[in-house]
C-alpha positions in Angstrom: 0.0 0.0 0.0 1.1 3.7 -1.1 3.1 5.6 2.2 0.0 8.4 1.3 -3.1 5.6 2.0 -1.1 4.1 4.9 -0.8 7.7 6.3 -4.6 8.3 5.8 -5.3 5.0 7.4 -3.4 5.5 11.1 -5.1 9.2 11.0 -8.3 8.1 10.6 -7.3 5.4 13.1 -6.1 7.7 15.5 -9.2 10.2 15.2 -11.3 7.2 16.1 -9.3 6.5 19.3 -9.1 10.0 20.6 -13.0 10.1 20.3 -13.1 7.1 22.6 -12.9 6.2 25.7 -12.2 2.5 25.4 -8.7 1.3 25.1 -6.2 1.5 22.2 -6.1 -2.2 21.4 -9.3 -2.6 21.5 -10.5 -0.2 18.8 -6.8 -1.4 16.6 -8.8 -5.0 16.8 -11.7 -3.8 15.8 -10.4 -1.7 12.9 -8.9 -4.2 11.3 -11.3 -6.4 11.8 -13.6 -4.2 9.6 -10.7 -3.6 7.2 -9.9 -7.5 6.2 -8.0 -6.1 2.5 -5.2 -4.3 4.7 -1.8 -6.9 4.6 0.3 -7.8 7.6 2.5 -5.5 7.0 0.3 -2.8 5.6 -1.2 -3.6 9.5 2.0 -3.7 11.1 2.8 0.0 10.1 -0.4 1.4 11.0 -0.5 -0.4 14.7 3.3 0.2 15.0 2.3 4.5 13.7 -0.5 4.1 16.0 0.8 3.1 19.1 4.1 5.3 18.8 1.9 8.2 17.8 0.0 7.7 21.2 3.3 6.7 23.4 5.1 9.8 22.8 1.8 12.4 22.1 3.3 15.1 23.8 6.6 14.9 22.5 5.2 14.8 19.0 2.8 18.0 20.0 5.7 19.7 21.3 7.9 19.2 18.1 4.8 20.3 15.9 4.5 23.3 17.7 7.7 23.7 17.4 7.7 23.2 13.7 4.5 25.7 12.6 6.4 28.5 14.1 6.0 30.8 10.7 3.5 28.7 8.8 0.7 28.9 11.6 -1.0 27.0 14.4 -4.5 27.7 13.1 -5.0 24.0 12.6 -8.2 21.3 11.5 -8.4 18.9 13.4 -7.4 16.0 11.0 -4.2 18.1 9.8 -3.1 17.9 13.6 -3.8 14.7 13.4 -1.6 14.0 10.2 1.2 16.1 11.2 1.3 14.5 15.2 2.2 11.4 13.0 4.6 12.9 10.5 6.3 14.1 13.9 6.3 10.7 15.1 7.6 9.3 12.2 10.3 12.3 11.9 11.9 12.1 15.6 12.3 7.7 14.9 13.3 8.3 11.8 10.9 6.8 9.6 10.0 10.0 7.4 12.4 9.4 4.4 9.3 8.2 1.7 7.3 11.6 3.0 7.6 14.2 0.7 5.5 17.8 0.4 3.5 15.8 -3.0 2.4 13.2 -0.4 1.3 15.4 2.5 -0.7 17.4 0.3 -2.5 14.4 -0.2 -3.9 14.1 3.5 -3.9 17.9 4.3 -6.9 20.1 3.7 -6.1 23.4 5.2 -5.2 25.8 2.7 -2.7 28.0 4.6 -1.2 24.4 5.6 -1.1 23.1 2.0 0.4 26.8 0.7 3.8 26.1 3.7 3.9 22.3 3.9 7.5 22.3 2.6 8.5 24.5 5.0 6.9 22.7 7.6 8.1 18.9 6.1 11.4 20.8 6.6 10.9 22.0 10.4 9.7 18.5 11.4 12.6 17.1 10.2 14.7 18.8 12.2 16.4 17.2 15.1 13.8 18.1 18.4 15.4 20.2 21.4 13.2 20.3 24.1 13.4 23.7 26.6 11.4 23.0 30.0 11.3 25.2 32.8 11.6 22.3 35.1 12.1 18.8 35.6 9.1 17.4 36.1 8.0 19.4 32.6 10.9 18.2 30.6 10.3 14.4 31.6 6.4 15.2 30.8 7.8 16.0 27.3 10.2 14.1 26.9 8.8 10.6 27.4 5.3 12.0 26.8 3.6 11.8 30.3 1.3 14.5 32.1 2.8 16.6 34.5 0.3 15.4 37.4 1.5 11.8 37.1 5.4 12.8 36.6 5.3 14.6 39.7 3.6 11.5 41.5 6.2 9.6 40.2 9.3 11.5 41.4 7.2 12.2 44.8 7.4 8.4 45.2 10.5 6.6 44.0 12.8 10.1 42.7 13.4 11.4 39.7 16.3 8.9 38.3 13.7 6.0 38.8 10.9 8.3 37.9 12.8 8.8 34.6 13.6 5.3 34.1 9.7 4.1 34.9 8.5 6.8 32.0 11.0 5.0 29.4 10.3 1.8 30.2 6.3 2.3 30.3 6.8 3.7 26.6 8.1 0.6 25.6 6.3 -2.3 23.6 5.4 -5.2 26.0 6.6 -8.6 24.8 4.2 -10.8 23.5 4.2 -13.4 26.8 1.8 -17.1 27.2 1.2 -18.7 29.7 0.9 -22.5 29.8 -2.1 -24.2 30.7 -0.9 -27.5 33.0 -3.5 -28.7 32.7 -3.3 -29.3 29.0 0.3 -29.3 28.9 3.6 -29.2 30.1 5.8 -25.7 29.2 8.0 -28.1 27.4 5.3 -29.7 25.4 3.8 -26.1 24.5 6.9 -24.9 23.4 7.5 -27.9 21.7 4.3 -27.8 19.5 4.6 -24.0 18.9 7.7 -25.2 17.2 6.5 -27.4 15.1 3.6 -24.6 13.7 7.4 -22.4 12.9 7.3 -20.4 16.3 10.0 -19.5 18.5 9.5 -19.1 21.9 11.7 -18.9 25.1 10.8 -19.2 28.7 10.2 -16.2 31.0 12.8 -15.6 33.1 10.5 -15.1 36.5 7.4 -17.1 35.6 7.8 -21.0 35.9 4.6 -21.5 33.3 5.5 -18.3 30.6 6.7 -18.5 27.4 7.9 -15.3 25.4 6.9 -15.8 21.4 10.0 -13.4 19.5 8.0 -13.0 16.8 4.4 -10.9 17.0 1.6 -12.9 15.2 -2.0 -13.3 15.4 -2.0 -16.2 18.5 -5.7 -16.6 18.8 -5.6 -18.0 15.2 -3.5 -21.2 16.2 -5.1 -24.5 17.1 -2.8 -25.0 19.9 -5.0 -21.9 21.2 -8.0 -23.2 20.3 -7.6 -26.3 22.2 -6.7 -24.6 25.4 -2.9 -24.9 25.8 -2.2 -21.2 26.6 -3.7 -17.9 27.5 -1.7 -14.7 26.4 -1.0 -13.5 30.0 2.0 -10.8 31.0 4.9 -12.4 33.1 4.3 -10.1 36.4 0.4 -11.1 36.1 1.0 -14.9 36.0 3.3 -14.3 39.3 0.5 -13.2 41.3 -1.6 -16.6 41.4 1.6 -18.4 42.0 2.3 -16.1 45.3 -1.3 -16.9 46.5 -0.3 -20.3 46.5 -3.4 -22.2 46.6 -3.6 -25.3 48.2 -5.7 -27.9 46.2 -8.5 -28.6 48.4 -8.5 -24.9 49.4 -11.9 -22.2 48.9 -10.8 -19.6 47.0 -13.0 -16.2 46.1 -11.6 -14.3 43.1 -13.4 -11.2 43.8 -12.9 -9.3 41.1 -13.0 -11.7 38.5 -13.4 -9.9 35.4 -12.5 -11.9 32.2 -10.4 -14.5 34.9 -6.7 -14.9 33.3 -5.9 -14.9 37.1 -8.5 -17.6 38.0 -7.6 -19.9 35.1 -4.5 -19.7 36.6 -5.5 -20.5 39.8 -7.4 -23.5 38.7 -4.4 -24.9 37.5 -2.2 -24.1 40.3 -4.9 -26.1 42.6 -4.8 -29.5 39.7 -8.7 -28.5 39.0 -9.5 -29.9 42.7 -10.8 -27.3 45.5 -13.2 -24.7 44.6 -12.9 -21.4 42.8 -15.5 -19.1 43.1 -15.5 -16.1 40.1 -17.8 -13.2 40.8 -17.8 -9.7 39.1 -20.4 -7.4 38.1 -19.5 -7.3 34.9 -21.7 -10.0 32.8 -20.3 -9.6 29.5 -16.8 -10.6 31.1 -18.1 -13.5 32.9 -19.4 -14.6 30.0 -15.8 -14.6 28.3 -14.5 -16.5 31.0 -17.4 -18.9 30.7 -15.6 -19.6 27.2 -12.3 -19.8 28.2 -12.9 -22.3 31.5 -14.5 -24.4 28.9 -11.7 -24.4 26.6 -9.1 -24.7 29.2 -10.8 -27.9 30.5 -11.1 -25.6 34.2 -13.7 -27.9 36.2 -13.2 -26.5 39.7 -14.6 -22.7 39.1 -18.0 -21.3 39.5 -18.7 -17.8 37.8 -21.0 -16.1 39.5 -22.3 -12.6 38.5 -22.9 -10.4 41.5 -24.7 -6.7 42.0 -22.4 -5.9 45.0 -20.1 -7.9 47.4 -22.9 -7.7 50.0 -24.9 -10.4 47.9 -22.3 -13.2 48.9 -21.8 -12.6 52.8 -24.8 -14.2 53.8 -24.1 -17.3 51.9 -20.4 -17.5 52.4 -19.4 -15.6 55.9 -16.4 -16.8 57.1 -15.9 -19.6 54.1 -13.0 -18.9 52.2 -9.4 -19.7 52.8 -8.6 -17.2 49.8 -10.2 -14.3 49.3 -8.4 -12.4 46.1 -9.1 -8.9 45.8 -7.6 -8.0 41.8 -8.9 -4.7 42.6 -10.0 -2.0 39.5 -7.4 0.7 39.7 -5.7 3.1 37.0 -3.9 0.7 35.6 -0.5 3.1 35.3 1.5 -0.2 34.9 0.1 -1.4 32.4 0.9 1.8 30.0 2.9 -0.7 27.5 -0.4 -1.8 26.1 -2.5 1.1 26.4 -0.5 3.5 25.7 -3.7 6.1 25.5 -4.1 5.6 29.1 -2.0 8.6 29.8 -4.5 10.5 28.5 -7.3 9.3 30.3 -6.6 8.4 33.6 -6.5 12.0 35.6 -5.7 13.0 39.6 -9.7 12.4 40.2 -9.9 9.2 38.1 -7.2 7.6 41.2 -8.8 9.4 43.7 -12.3 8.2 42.4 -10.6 4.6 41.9 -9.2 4.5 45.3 -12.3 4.7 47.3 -13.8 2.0 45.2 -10.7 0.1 46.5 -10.9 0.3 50.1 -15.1 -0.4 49.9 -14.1 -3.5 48.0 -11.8 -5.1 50.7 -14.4 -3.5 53.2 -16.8 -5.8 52.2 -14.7 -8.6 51.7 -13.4 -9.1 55.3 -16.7 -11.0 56.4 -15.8 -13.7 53.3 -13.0 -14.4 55.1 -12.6 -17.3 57.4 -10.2 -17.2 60.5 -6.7 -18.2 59.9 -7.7 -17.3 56.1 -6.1 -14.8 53.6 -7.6 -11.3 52.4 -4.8 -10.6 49.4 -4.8 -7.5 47.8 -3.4 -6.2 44.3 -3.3 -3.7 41.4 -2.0 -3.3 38.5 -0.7 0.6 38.8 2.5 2.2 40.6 0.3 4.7 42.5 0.8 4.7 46.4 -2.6 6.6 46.4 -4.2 2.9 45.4 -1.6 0.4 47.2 0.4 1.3 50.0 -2.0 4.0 51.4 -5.5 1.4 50.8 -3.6 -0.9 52.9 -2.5 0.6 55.3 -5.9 2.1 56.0 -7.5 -1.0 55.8 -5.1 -2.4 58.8 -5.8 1.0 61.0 -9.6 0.0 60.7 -9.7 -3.6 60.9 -6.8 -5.1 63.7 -8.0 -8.4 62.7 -5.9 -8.4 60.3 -2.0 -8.5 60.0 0.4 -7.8 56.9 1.6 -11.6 56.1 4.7 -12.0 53.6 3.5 -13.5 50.3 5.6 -17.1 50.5 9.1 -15.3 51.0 10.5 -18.7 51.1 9.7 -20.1 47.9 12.2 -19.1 45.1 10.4 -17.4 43.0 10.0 -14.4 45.4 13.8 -14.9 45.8 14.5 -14.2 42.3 12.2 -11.3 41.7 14.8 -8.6 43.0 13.6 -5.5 44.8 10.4 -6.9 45.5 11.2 -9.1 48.7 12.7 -6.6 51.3 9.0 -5.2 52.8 5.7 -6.8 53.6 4.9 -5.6 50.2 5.1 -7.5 46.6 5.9 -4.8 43.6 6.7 -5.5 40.3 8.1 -2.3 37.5 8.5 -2.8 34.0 12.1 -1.4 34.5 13.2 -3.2 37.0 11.7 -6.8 36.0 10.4 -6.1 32.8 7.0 -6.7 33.6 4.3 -4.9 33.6 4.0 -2.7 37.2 1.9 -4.7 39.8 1.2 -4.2 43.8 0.4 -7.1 45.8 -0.3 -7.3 49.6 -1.4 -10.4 51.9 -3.5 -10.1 55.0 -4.2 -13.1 57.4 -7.1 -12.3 59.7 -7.1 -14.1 63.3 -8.2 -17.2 64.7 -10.7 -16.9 67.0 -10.0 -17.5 70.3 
């Protein structure tokens, strides 16, 4: 496909996703999905455009203001779009095939059209950034908002504040994990090669496999027939840290599609019970489908109006109760790269209340001598450290418990072992950021 219909392509792309509130990937599926002529690699450069355009938005804003100094910043909407991309595309040097002929093609301003060899030659130029302070010239540089920079640098200082930014803007590998109860990693990896894919095992997960190569996974019948679930490395540790005993009662609170309670069900050998409860019916209803195709027999999905519904039932039942609690999802920026964008200082504060009246109304589910574990998928101490310790200031029941220090994988993971606290960051471990906490309510005496 011509560099001018490609172009046209990832901007109409684009307009769509800034329009919406639902994540990135899941309006790039649904594109293409709608668009079956576009080749792989016709799809490859608009995703790849896409995504990059998104990761470093501010940058690329920045360099095109920087660039219409003299032509004008009077812009349509769908030229800013356009040139956002051509700025993209110029600071990773990917703008040779762009020339003024082809622009013209996809601008329709006509004081933009009359400069845009002037301004194809500003947004080549190399991009010097001028900040009035360090927190603004991270913001640019690695394209984050100021807000969440400054929470950043608040919490962990600005080298690692720095160093969290640039790994978050990276792609996440493409990461399985094994079903045991289909197969063995070895076998898995062993019949992935077979179908010509590479693979090699994740360095902290016992049951992951990284595929070097991205391709459409769903489409393979090794899928189909329930060996794997695409599942990020730091997410498969969690399930392994709960260590679930086989004839153990575990609650999955917070259910949601369930990669975490497939998991589960295969940590426990499909023995026990695994109860899966959300509010959300449309993901229950997905992890109906993918029980079924992971042979899981030990899990009931359960839709629920509010935690509440289950106490009368199950007061003081579980050994387990797993809170995957909603949050901002800041760690997992690889993917959604738009989250930046979306998430604001009132969307965590509005989060973090919905967290601590979630574990609220979990304690009761608890049995004595049982577990309440808590995690999140975001780097915000708003939504981890600070709901936990408020949590243990109201209910003395409960004590921090380490999450199986002893066992080796905890060991391994470095940086993660040396409080009562289990964190994962995508520049530290390579994962994507997670929080985890355990909490062992009392025996009654």
């Amino acid at each position: 496909m011509h560099i001018s219909s490609l172009l046209g392509h990832t901007q109409e792309l684009l307009g769509v996703i800034f329009k919406s509130n639902r994540p990135a990937d899941s309006l790039i599926d649904t594109y293409f999905r709608s668009r079956k002529y576009l080749g792989s690699h016709d799809r490859r450069f608009i995703a790849e455009t896409t995504y990059g355009t998104l990761r470093h938005l501010r940058k690329c804003e920045y360099h095109l203001t920087t660039a219409l100094a003299g032509v004008g910043d009077n812009l349509q909407n769908d030229d800013k779009i356009v040139l956002l991309i051509v700025a993209y595309l110029s600071f990773e040097g990917k703008i040779l095939e762009i020339t003024p002929e082809i622009l013209l093609t996809r601008l329709t301003s006509t004081q933009t059209r009359e400069n845009v060899a002037l301004l194809l030659t500003n947004l080549v130029k190399p991009i010097t950034i001028s900040a009035e302070s360090v927190i603004q010239r991270i913001g640019i540089e690695y394209s984050f908002p100021d807000w969440m920079v400054e929470r950043f640098i608040q919490q962990y200082g600005e080298s690692e504040a720095e160093k969290i930014c640039s790994s978050l803007n990276e792609q996440a590998p493409l990461t399985l994990r094994v079903n045991t109860l289909k197969a063995s990693v070895e076998q898995c990896q062993e019949e992935l090669r077979k179908q010509g894919i590479e693979t090699t095992r994740t360095s902290l997960s016992p049951v992951g496999l990284n595929i070097t190569k991205r391709i459409n996974v769903f489409s393979l019948p090794v899928f189909r027939d329930g060996w794997f679930e695409v599942q990020d490395e730091g997410s498969q540790l969690l399930p392994i840290l709960l260590d679930p005993k086989p004839n153990a009662k575990v609650l999955d609170v917070c259910a949601g599609a369930g990669g975490k309670t497939l998991e589960l069900a295969a940590l426990m050998k499909n023995r026990g019970e695994i109860f899966a409860t959300d509010i959300n019916r449309f993901r229950l209803e997905e992890l109906r489908k993918r029980t079924k195709r992971a042979g899981v027999q030990n899990v009931r999905v359960q839709e629920i109006e509010t935690i509440e519904d289950l106490v009368d039932r199950y007061k003081d039942f579980f050994d387990i109760v797993f809170v995957d609690a909603p949050c901002s999802g800041l760690g997992t920026i690889r993917r959604n790269p738009g989250m930046k964008w979306m998430v604001t200082e009132q969307t965590v504060k509005e989060v973090s209340e919905k967290q601590k009246v979630i574990l609220h109304s979990s304690v009761p589910l608890v049995k004595p001598g049982g577990r309440l574990v808590y995690a999140t998928c975001t780097l915000l101490r708003q939504e981890n450290e600070e709901v936990i310790e408020e949590f243990l200031m109201l209910y003395p029941e409960f004590t921090i418990v380490k999450l199986n220090a002893d066992i080796p994988l905890v060991q391994s993971v470095e940086g993660t072992s040396t409080d009562l606290f289990f964190k994962l960051f995508p520049h530290i471990q390579r994962t994507d950021g997670f929080f985890c906490a355990a909490l062992k309510k009392q025996m009654i005496r």
